[in-house]
N, C-alpha and C positions, 0 to 999 in steps of 0.2 A: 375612723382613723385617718384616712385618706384629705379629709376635710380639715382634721388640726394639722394632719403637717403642713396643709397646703399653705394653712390659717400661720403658723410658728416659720415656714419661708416668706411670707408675705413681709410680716410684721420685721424680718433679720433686715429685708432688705428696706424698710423704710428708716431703721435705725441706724446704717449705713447710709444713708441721704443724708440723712439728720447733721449726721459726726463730718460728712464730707464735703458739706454745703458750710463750716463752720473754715473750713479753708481751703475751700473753692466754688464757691457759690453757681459760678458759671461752669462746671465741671457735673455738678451735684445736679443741675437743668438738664444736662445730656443724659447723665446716664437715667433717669427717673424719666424721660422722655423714650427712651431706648428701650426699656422694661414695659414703659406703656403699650408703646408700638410691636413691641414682639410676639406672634402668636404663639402659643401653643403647641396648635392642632388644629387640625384641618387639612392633612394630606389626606390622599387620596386611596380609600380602603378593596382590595380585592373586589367584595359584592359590590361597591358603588363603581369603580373599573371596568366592570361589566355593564354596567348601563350604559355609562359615559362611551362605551369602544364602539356603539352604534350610531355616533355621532359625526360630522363630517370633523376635522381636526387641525388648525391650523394655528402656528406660533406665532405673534407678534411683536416685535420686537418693541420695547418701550425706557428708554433711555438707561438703554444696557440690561436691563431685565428681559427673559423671555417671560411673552403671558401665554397662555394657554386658553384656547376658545374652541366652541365645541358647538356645532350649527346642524341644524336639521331643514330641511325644507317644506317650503308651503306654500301657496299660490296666492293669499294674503300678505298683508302686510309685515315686514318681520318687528318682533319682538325681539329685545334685551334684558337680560336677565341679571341683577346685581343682587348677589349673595351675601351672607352679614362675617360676622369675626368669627375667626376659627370655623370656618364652615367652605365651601366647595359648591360647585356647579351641580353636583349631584341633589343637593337639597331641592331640588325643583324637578326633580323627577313626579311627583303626582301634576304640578302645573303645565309640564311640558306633555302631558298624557290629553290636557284641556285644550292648552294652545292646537296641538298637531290634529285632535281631530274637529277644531273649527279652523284648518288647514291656514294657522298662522304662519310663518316663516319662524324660526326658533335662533336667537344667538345667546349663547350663556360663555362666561370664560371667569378662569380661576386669579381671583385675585392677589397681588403682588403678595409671596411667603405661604401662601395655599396653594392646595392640591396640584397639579403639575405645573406650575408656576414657579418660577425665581425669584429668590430676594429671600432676605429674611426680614424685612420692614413692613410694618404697614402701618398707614394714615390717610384720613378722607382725602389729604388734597391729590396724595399720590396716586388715590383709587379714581379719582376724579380726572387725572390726566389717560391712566390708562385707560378710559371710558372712553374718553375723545376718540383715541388712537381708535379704540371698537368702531366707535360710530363713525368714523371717518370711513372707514374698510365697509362696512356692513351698509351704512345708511337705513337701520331702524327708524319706526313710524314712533316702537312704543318702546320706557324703560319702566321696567316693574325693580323694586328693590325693598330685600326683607333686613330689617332692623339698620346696621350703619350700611349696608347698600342703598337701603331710602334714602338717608341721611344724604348718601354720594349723589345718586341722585338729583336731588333736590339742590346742592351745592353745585353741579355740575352743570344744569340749566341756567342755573345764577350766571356761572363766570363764563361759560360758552352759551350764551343764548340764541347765534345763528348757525342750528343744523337741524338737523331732517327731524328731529322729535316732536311727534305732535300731543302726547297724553303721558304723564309717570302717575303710576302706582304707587306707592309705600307701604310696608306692613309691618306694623311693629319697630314705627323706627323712630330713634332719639332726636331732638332737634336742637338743642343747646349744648356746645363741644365743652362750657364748662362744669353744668352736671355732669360728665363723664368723668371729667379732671379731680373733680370733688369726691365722685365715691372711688374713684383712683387711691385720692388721698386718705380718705376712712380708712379704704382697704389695706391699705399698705402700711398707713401709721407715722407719712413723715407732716413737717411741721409746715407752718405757712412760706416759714424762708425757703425751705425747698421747693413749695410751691409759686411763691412769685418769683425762684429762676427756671422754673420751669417754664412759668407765663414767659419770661426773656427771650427762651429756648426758641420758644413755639414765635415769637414775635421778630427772630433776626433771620430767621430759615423759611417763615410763610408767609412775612409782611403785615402777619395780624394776631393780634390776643387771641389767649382761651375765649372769652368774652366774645369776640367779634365772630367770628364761629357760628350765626346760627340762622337756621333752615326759617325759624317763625320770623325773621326778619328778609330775609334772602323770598322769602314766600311772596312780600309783598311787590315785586319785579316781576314775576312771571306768570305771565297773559296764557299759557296752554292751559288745558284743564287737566284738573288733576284727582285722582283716587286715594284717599288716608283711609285705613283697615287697623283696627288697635283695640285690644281687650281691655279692656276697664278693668279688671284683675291681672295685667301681663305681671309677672315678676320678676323680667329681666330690666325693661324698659317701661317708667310709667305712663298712663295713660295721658297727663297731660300734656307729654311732648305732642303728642297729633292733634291735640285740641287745641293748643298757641298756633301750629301752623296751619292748621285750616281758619282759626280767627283771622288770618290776613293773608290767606291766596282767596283772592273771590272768586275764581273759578273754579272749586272745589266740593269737593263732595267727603263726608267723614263716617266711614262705616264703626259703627260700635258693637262688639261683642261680649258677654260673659261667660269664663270658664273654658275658653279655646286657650290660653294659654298665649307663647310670644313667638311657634313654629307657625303656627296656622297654617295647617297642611288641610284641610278641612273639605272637602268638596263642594260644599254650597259656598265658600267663600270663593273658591277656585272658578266655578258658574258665575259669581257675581263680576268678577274681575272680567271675565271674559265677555260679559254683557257689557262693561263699562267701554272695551276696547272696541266691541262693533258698535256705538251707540255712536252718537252725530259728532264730528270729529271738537265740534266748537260748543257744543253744548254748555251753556251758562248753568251753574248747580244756584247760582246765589238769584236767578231773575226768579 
């Protein structure tokens, strides 16, 4: 029941784009950008509060938002942790269990409209600035990021390529902003006109198309080496985003699994990750 209503408010509000993109096309791009960008869910629940409150805690300010970051210590090198949609710092509770006792440094922080974080917006470029802001404060070695954290990630190496990051992870994460836009569009049910003001949307506010958007091109710029983690079966995110962008990072390595699904919470993944992070800092996966 839960599923059609969600299915019969989807569908209200793409027919509403439709009708308001017929007389206002660049009004119809906001709001259908605005919907995209809004999460849910992903504040921050009692039992996950309790994990999170053994953390060190400190607020960042990021152009006018507070972010919310959460550090543990370690006498290695520190780690950053980027979270995906509607989800929270807490989802890395089983990896933060691996980092801390191969005594990595730990920073995880709550993305702009999750968990104790401000804003109600969120989008890769903005999750990508507030990474800066992290890694400026912190100076991590490594960034690991699950589903549009990867994504950030990998964007965020792009357009900042001079700081202290030597290896990212990804897991389970999209690589074409306009596959997104697309099952956006299924989902919701409006029409193309809605979608090319939305492309306008997205092109007067970030300087770049749905289209220009993606990690398997942006891949091919950046020299660190890098970790793709992706189920062959995921169902949120399909498997061939991690296989375009390992086709052109050639420092790369692509782990493939079956039947873990697109959490990968998994402990032998969590081992492997951690093997990838003590392993030779420039290691070539493609010699």
């Amino acid at each position: 029941m839960k599923d059609l209503v969600n299915t019969i408010f989807a569908k209200a509000y793409g027919a509403y784009f439709n009708i308001l993109a017929l007389f206002s096309k660049k009004l119809a791009g906001e709001k259908a950008f605005t919907l995209f960008s809004s999460p849910r869910k992903g504040n921050v629940l009692p039992l996950q509060a309790a994990f999170l409150k053994n953390a060190e805690d400190i607020r960042i300010e990021v152009g006018g938002k507070q972010i919310q970051t959460y550090s543990w210590t370690g006498t290695k090198e520190a780690v950053l942790l980027l979270h995906g949609w509607e989800s929270n710092s807490f989802r890395w509770r089983n990896l933060i269990r691996f980092l801390s006792d191969a005594n990595f440094a730990i920073v995880a922080f709550d993305a702009p409209a999750h968990g104790n974080s401000s804003g109600g917006i969120f989008n890769v470029p903005l999750y990508a600035e507030c990474t800066q802001h992290i890694v400026k404060h912190f100076n991590p070695a490594y960034i690991i990021g699950h589903s549009v954290g990867g994504m950030t990630a990998v964007y965020h190496q792009y357009i900042y390529p001079h700081n202290s990051i030597q290896k990212i992870v990804t897991i389970g994460a999209p690589s074409e902003y306009y596959e997104l836009m697309e099952h956006y569009q299924k989902l919701v049910g409006f029409n193309k006109r809605v979608l090319g003001s939305l492309d306008d949307y997205v092109q007067r506010h970030f300087g770049f198309g749905i289209r220009d958007l993606s990690t398997s091109k942006f891949a091919r710029e950046i020299q660190i080496a890098g970790l793709l983690i992706h189920d062959i079966e995921d169902p949120i995110t399909p498997y061939h985003n991690s296989e375009k962008v390992h086709a052109n990072w050639r420092n790369s390595k692509l782990i493939s699994t079956r039947g873990l699904g697109h959490s990968m919470h998994q402990d032998e993944l969590n081992q492997q990750i951690i093997d990838f992070l003590k392993s030779k800092k420039r290691a070539n996966f493609s010699a």
